[in-house]
N, C-alpha and C positions, 0 to 999 in steps of 0.2 A: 749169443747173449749169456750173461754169466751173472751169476746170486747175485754180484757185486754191483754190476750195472742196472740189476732190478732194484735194486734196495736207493740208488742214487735216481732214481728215476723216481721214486717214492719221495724222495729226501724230506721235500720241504712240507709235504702232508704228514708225514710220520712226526715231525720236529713239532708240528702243532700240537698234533696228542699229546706229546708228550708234556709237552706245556703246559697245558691245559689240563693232563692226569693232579688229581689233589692229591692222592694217595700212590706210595709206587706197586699196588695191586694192581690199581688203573692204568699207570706206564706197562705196567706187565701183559696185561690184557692187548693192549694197545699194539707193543711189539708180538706177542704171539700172533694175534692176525696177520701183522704185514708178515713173517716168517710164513703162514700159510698159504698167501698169496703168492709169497715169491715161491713157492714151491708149485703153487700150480702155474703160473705164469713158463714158471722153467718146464714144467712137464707138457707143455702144450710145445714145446719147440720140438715133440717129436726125439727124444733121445733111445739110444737103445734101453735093450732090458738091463745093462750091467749099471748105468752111467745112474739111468734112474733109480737103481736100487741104492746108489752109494750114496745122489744127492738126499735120497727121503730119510734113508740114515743120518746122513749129517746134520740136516736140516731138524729132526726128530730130536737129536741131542744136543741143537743148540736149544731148542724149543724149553726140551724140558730142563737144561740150564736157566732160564729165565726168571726162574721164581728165587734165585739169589741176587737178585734186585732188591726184592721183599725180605732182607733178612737184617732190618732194623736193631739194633743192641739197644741199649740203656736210652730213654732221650730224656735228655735232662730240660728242665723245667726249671721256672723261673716265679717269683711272685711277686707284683706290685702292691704297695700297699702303703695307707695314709698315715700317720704315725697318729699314737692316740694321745687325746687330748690330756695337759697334767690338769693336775686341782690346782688352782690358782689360790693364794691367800683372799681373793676376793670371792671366792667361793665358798672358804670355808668360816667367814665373818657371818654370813645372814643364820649359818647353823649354830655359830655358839652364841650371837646374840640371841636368837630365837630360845634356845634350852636355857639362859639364864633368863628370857622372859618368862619360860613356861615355869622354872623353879619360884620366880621370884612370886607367881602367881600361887603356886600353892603353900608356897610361907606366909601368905596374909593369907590367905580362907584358913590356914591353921592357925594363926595368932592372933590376927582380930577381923573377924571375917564380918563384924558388922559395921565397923569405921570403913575401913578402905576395902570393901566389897567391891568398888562400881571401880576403884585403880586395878585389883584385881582382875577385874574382867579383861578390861581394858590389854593389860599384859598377859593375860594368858591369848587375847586373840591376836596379840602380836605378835607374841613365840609362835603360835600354830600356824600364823601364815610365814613369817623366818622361815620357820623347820620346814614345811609345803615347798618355798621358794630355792629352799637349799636344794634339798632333795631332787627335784628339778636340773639343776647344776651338774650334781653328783653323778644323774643317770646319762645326761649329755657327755658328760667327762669321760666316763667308762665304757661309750657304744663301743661295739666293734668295729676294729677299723675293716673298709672296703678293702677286697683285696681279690687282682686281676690272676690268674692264673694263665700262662702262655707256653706254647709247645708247638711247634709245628718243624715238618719233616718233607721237603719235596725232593723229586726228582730232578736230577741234571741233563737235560736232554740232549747237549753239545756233547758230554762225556758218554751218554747211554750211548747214543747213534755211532760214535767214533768206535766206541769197545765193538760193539755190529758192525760195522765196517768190517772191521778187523779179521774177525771171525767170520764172513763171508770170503774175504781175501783166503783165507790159510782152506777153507772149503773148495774154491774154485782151482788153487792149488792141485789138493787132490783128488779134484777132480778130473782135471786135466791128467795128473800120474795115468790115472784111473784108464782116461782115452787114450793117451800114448801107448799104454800096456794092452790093451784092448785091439789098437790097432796094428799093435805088432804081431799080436797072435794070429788076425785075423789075416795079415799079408807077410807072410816071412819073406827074408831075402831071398833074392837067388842066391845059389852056391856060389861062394867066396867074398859074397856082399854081407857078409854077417860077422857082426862084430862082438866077439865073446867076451864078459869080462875076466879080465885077467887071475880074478879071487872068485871064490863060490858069492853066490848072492846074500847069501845070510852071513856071511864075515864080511862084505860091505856095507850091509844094513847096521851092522854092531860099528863098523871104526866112523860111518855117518852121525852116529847117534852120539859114540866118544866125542866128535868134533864138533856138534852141537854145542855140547856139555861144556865143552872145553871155551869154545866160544864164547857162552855165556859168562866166562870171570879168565878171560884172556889177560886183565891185566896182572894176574897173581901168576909167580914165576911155575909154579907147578902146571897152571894150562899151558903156558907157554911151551915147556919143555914135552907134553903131551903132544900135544900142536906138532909140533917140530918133529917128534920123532914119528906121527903117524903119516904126515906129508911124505917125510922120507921115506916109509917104508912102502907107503902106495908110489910113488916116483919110481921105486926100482922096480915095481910092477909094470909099469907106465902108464899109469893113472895119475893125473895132477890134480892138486887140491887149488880150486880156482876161486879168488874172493871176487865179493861184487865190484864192479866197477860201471862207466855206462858203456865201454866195449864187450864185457861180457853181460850184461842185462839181461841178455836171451837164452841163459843159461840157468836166470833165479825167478821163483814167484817173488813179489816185492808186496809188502802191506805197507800201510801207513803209519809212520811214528814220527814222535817228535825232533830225533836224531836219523841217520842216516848210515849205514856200512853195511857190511855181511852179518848176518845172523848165523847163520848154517853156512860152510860154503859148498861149491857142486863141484860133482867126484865127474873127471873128461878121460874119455878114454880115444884115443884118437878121431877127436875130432866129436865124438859120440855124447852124449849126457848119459852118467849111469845113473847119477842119482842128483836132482835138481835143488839148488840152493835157495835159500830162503835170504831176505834183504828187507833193511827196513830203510824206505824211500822217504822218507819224508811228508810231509801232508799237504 
């Protein structure tokens, strides 16, 4: 049983959390668990001390990778809002009627305020209610307008789950290295069944790493030429530089991507795997 298969055995309970996380603290929370579980689920199979030292390592730095989930940049926000009301000409009629009522009114209490006392009146309570009525108008006209403010940020649980995948895949990878090395130690060949590589081990670990690299932007003529010349020069060693195919498949760990070919490809030394290629299989 392998991280990969515990984690798909999970799948469709995990894909809920994550659904359902409002916040990606919550998705975080959410996969840290299941990373706990599948690490105790894989240590109950019983592995030795080496295999389970290397998965609680991996498993520990994928963990603590997790909180770049949570690393939100700027979130921009947005504002709805009612547009405010103009002053209308029929709004601002009851105001200057009313102030030339209120004028007109203390022009007569000051020129003859005992003829037309009782018109005056009259017109000053009709500018007071004008001006009252306007005012009214005025405050209506100038409210502030409502305004919604919106922001919201969730998690993508098809992409969270796929990127975990992923990184369980390149895990059980080396973990696997981990048991093939483990178990060569533990059973060497008989004499003459032992298969030496042809270069030290640490200058196949470096032209492994070159072809990696290389791999990664093969279409630019400088990996090519890279390419080309480290094939050859492992070739006259008699090591061959082997791509994915599905006749060598048992030659690469495969993850999941959207495309498909060699990633890395694996170093054969008659017959032998020195160093195991990486493939990305499709999903």
């Amino acid at each position: 049983m392998t991280t990969r298969d515990l984690l798909e055995r999970d799948k469709e309970a995990l894909l809920g959390r994550i659904s359902g996380a409002d916040t990606p603290q919550s998705a975080v929370t959410a996969l840290d668990d299941e990373l706990g579980r599948i690490l105790l689920k894989y240590s109950e199979t019983n592995p030795s001390p080496r295999i389970g030292t290397e998965v609680r390592y991996a498993l520990s730095t994928a963990r603590a990778a997790l909180s770049l989930i949570d690393s939100n940049g700027e979130i921009k926000t947005w504002e709805e809002a009612e547009p405010k009301k103009k002053l209308s000409a029929a709004h601002l009629a009851p105001f200057g009627g009313g102030a030339l009522a209120v004028i007109a009114a203390g022009l007569i209490f000051s020129l003859a305020p005992d003829i037309l006392s009782a018109l005056a009146w009259v017109l000053l309570f009709v500018g007071a209610f004008c001006l009252f009525y306007a005012g009214l108008q005025m405050g209506r006209g100038k409210r502030t307008p409502d305004k919604k403010v919106r922001f919201e940020t969730r998690p993508d649980s098809d992409k969270i789950y796929h990127a975990l995948l992923s990184v369980m895949t390149v895990i059980d990878s080396n973990l696997e290295d981990a048991r093939l090395e483990e178990a060569a130690e533990a059973a060497p060949p008989l004499p003459g069944e032992e298969v030496k590589a042809a270069i030290p081990a640490d200058e196949l670990s470096l032209l492994g790493n070159l072809l990696m690299s290389a791999y990664a932007s093969r279409e630019e003529e400088g990996s090519r030429e890279i390419i080309s010349d480290i094939r050859f020069y492992l070739h006259k060693k008699g090591i061959e530089v082997v791509d994915y195919t599905p006749d060598t498949a048992r030659y690469f760990s495969r993850m999941p991507s959207k495309g498909k070919g060699t990633l890395s490809p694996a170093l054969i030394q008659d017959g032998t795997v020195l160093v195991k290629g990486l493939a990305a299989a499709g999903q």
